[in-house]
TIMIMAR-952783 format. One record per residue (C-alpha): x, y, z; residue in three letters; residue number from 0. Coordinates in pm, whole numbers, plus 50000, padded with zeros to 5 digits. Example, Ala and Ser with C-alpha at 12.3 -4.5 7.8 and 13.67 -1.06 7.14 Angstrom:
     x     y     z rest  nr
 51230 49550 50780  ala   0
 51367 49894 50714  ser   1
// end
This chain:
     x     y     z rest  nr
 79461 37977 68659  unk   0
 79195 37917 68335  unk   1
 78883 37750 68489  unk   2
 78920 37869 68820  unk   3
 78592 38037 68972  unk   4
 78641 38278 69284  unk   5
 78305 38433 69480  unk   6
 78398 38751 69645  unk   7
 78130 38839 69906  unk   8
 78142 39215 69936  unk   9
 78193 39506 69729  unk  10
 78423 39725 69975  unk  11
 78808 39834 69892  unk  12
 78983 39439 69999  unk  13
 78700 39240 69808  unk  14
 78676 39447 69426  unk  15
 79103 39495 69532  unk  16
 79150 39152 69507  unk  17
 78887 39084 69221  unk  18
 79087 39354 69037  unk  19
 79418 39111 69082  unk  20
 79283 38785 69037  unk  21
 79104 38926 68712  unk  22
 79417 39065 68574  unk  23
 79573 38687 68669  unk  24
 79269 38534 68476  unk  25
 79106 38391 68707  unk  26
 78688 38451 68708  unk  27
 78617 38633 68980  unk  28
 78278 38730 69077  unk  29
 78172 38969 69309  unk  30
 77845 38952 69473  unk  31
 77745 39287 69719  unk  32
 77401 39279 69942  unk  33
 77414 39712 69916  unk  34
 77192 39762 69581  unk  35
 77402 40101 69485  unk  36
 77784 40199 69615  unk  37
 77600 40518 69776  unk  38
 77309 40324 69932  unk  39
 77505 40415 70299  unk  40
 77746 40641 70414  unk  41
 78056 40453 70482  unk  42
 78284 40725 70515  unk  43
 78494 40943 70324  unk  44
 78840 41035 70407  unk  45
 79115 40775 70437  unk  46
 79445 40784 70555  unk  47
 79649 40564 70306  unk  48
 80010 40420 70389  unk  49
 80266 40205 70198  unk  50
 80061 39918 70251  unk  51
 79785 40070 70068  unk  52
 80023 40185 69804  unk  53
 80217 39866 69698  unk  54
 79877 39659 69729  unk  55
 79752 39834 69478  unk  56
 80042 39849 69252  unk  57
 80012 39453 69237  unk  58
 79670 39408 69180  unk  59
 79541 39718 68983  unk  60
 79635 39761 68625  unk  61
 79897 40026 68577  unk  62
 79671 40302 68431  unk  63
 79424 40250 68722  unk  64
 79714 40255 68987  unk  65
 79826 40613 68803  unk  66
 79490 40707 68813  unk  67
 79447 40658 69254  unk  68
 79811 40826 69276  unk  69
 79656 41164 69083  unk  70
 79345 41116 69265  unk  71
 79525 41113 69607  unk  72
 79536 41418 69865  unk  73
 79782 41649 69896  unk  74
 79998 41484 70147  unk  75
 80037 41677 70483  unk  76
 80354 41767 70674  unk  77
 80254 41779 70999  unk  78
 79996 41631 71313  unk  79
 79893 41909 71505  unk  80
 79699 41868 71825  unk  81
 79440 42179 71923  unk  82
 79287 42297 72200  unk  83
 78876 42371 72173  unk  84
 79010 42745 72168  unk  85
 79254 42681 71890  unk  86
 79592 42700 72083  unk  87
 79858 42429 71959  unk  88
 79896 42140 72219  unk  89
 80148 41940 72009  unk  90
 80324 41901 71661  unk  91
 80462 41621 71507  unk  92
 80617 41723 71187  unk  93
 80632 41444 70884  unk  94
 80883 41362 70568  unk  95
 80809 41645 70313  unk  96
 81027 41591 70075  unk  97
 80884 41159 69991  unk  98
 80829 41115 69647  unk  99
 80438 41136 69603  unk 100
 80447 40856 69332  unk 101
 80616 40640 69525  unk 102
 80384 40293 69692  unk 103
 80657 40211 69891  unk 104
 80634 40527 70100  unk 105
 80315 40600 70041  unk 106
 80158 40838 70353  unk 107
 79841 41065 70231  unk 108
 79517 41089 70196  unk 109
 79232 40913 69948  unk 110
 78865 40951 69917  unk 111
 78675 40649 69992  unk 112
 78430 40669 69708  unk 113
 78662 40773 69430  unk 114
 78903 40484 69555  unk 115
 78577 40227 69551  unk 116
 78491 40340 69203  unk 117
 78825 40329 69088  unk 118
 78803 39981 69220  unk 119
 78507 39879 69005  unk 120
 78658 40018 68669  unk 121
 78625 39716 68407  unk 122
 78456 39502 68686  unk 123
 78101 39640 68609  unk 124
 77983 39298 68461  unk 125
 78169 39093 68754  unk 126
 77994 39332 69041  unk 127
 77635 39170 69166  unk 128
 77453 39422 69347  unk 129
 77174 39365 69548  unk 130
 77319 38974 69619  unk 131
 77376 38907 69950  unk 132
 77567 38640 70042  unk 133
 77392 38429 70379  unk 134
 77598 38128 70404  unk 135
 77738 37824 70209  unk 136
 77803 37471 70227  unk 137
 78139 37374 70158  unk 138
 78229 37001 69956  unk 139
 78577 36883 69834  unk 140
 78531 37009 69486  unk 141
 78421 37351 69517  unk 142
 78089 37584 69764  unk 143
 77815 37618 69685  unk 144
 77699 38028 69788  unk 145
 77326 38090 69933  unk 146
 77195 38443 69879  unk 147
 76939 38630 70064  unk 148
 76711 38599 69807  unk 149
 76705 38177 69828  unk 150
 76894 38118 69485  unk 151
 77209 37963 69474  unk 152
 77585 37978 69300  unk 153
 77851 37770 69256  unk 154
 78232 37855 69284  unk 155
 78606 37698 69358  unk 156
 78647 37961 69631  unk 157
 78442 38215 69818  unk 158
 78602 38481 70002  unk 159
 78443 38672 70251  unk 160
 78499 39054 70231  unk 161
 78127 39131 70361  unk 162
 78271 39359 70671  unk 163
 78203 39332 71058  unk 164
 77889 39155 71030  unk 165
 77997 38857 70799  unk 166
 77755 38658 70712  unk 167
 78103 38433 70588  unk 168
 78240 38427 70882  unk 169
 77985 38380 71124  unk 170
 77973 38018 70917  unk 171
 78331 37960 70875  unk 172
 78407 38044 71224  unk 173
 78106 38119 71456  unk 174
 78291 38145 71789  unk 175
 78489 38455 71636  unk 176
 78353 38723 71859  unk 177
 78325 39157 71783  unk 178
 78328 39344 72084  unk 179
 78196 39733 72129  unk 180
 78529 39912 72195  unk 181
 78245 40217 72384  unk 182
 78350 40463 72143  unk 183
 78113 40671 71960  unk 184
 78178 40890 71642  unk 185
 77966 41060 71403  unk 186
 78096 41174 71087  unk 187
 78082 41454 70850  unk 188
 78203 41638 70528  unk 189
 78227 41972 70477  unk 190
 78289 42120 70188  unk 191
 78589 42376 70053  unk 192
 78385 42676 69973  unk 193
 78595 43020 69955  unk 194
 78413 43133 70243  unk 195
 78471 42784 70456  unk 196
 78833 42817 70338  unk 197
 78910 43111 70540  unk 198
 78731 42985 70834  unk 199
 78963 42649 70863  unk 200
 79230 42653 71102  unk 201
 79594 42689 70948  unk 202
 79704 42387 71136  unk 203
 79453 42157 70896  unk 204
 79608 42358 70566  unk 205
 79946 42107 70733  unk 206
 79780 41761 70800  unk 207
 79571 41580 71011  unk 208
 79412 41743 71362  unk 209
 79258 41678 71656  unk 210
 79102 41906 71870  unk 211
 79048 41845 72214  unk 212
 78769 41993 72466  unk 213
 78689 41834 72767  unk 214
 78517 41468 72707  unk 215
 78523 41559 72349  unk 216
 78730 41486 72051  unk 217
 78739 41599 71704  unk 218
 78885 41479 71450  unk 219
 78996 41659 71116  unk 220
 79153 41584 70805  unk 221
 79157 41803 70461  unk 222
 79105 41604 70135  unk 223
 79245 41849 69840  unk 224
 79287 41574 69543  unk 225
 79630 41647 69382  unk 226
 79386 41589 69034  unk 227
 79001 41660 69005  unk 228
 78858 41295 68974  unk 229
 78630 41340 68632  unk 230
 78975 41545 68475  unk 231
 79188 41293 68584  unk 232
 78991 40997 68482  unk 233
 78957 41160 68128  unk 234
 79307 41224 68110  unk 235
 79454 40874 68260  unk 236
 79173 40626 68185  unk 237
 78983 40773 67929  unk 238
 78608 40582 67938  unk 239
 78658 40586 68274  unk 240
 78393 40807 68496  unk 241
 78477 40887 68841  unk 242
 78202 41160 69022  unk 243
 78303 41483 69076  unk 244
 78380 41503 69390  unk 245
 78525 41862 69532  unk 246
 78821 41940 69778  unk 247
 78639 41870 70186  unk 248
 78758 41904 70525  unk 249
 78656 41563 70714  unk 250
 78536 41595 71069  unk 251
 78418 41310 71342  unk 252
 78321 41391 71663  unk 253
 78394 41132 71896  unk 254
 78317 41042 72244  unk 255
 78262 40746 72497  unk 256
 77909 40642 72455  unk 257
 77798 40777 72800  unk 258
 77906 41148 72680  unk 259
 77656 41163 72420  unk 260
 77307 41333 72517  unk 261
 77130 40998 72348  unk 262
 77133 40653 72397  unk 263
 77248 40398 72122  unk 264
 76926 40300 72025  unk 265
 76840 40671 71965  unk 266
 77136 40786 71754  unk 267
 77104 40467 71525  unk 268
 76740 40589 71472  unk 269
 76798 40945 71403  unk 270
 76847 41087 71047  unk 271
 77114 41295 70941  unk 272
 76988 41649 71015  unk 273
 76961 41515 71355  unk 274
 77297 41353 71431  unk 275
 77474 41679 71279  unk 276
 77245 41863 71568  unk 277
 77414 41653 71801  unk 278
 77740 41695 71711  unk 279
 77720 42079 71650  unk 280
 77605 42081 72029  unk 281
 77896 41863 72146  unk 282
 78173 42154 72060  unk 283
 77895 42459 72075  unk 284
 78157 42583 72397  unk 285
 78444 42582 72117  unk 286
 78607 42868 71881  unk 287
 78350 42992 71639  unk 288
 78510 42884 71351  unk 289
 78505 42540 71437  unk 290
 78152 42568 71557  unk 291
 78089 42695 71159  unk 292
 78280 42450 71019  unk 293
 78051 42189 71145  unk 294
 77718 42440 71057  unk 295
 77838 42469 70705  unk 296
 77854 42109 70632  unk 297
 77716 41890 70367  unk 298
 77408 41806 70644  unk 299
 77227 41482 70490  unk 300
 77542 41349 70445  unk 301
 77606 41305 70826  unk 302
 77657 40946 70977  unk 303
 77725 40772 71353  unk 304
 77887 40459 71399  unk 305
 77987 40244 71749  unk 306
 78328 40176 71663  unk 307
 78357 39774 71729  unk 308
 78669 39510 71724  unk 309
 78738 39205 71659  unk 310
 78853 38927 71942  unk 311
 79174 38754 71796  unk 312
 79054 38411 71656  unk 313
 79333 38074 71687  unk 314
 79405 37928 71443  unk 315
 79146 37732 71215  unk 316
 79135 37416 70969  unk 317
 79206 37603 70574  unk 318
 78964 37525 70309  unk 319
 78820 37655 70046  unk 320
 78650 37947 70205  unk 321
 78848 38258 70381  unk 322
 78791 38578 70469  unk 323
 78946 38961 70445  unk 324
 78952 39295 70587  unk 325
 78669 39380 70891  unk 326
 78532 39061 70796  unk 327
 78826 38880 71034  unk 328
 78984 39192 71196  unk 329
 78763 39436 71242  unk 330
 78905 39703 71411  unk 331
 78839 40087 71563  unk 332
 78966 40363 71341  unk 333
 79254 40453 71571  unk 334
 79579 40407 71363  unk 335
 79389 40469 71039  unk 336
 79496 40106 70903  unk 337
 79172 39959 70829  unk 338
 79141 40003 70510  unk 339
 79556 40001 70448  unk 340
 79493 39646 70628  unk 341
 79225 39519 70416  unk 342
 79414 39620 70058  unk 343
 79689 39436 70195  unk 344
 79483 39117 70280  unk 345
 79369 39122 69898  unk 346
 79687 39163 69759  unk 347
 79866 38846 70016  unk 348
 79562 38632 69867  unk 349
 79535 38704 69513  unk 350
 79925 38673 69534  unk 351
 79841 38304 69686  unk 352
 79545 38209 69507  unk 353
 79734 38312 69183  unk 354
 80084 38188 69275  unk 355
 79995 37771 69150  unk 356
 79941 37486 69341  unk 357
 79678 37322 69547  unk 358
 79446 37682 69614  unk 359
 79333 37508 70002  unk 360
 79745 37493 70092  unk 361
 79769 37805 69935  unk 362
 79473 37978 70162  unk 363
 79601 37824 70449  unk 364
 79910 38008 70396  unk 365
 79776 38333 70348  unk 366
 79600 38254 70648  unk 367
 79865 38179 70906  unk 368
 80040 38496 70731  unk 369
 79700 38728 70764  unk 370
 79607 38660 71124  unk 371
 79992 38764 71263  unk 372
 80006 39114 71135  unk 373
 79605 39170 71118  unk 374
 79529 39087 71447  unk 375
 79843 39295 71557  unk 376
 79698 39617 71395  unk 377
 79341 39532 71593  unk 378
 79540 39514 71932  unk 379
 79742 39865 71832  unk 380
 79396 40038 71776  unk 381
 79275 39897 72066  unk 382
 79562 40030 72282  unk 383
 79465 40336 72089  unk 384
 79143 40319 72194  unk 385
 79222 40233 72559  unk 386
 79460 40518 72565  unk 387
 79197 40765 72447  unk 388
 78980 40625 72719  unk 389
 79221 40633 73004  unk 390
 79153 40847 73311  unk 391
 79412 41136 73388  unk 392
 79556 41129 73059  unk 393
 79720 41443 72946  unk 394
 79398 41521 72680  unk 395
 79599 41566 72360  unk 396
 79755 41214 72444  unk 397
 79421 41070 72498  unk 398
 79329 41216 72146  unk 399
 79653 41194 71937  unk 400
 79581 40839 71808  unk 401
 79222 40824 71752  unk 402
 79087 40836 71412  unk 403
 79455 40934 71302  unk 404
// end
């Protein structure tokens, strides 16, 4: 693959996942991000990460860097539990807990975004192009040529568009693709593991992933105790390596259809963290008191609210030498948790192609006709999800038990 030039448009976990593989192929992959900092927006912070996840990233990451995500991993939960707003169990599903932790192939826990996204970058830090924001491209036989924000130019064999739900990529390459507002609402948290916040948490989230239900209102919540410290790991694994010290945090989102918010769109988009955590400390202030403190004690300014969107499937289109990845092509609602387990697995099907010899536009086209089958089928399960959670006269923890699982 000497010679061969790849743009990656995007900086998120499928675009510096598959400039990790196609670097480790030797192929020259740049990677160009409009964000001028990883932190400059909250994206989230818990993930739930599946076998997909697991053996993506045993193909594409070097081995000490794959070691280092398994340490830097969750511990793994045993069981779904489903609350009432008073704290009574509504339902238990109980998981395997006796899977090997190490192994990708059954792979079921939980990750940090931000450690995973800077585990990501590790030995890319020359490749990543921050503040570069791809905003279209003309395409010729021999190659495209990228336009950035700022009006300068680039040249490369392939561009792939990783730049999320509003791709700027794929609003070119296919501009009847259409995202559609699912009417979902969540806004997002992080509290921290403090002694005193430890003995406030509910033993049911000591066991795995929770909802709580309460009327109109969901929340969701999901512990994040890495199996390693990040910096100790790092030292220990990859040593040069510097992840941030990041502590054990309980995740929480409060969702809701849009009209059960006490603000309109517009006004939660404009309103700064302090103010959105108001909001969602109102939402449950009916609830147990230790859930209502959970929320108080949280990491405030570190609060965010997003309108969870999806992507319309898209037919089949002409391959070239441009294609796309993750939430860029199948965006879809956090229901299922395999958005991010979807994207990985998009970057490891194309480096595998771009990497695997041959003509590179047969080769996209293959990955392709291979991406749109199983990615559009996890958009129409978190859809259902989301329809489900929706669905008048619903038994509420059903209504609740897939969303943001």
């Amino acid at each position: 693959m000497s010679g061969l030039r790849v743009a990656v448009a995007g900086a998120g976990l499928g675009g510096l996942c598959l400039a990790q593989g196609l670097v480790r192929a030797g192929v020259d992959a740049q990677v160009y991000e409009r964000d001028a900092a990883p932190d400059a927006r909250r994206q989230g912070y818990r993930l739930h990460m599946d076998s997909r996840a697991g053996l993506a990233l045993e193909r594409c990451l070097p081995p000490e860097l794959f070691r280092l995500f398994l340490a830097t991993t969750g511990r793994p939960g045993t069981k779904f539990t489903v609350l009432s707003a008073r704290l009574r169990v509504l339902h238990e599903t109980h998981g395997n807990p006796g899977r090997d932790l190490d192994d990708p192939a059954t792979l079921s826990t939980s990750a940090d975004r931000g450690i995973l996204r800077e585990i990501l970058g590790i030995g890319l830090e020359d490749r990543i192009h921050a503040g570069r924001e791809v905003a279209g491209y003309e395409q010729d036989p021999d190659g495209v040529t990228l336009r950035f924000a700022d009006g300068s130019t680039g040249r490369a064999d392939v561009l792939v568009g990783a730049d999320g739900v509003n791709s700027a990529v794929r609003r070119t390459l296919l501009p009847g693709a259409s995202i559609v507002d699912t009417g979902a609402r969540v806004i997002y948290g992080r509290t921290p593991l403090g002694d005193a916040v430890r003995q406030l948490v509910p033993p049911a989230m000591y066991e795995g992933f929770t909802a709580v239900v309460g009327g109109h209102v969901g929340l969701a919540a999901g512990m994040v105790e890495f199996r390693s410290r990040p910096a100790q790991a790092a030292a220990a694994i990859a040593p040069g390596a510097r992840l941030s010290p990041v502590g054990d945090y309980l995740m929480w989102g409060v969702s809701a259809q849009r009209d059960r918010f006490p603000a309109t769109d517009a006004q939660l988009t404009g309103m700064d963290a302090a103010a959105l955590h108001a909001v969602a400390c109102a939402a449950i202030r009916s609830w147990h008191p230790d859930l209502r403190t959970l929320l108080a004690r949280a990491a405030v300014d570190e609060t965010f609210y997003i309108r969870v969107r999806s992507s319309e499937r898209v037919a089949a289109w002409t391959p070239g030498r441009v294609t796309l990845l993750g939430d860029a092509i199948h965006a879809m609602s956090p229901a299922r948790g395999s958005g991010a387990n979807t994207a990985l697995l998009d970057a490891a099907n194309l480096c595998a192609a771009i990497t695997g010899g041959g003509d590179v536009v047969t080769a996209i086209g293959a990955y392709e006709e291979r991406m749109r089958t199983y990615g559009f089928a996890a958009v129409e399960a978190s859809r259902q999800a989301e329809m489900q959670t929706a669905r008048r006269g619903s038994p509420l923890w059903l209504r609740i038990l897939n969303h943001l699982r």
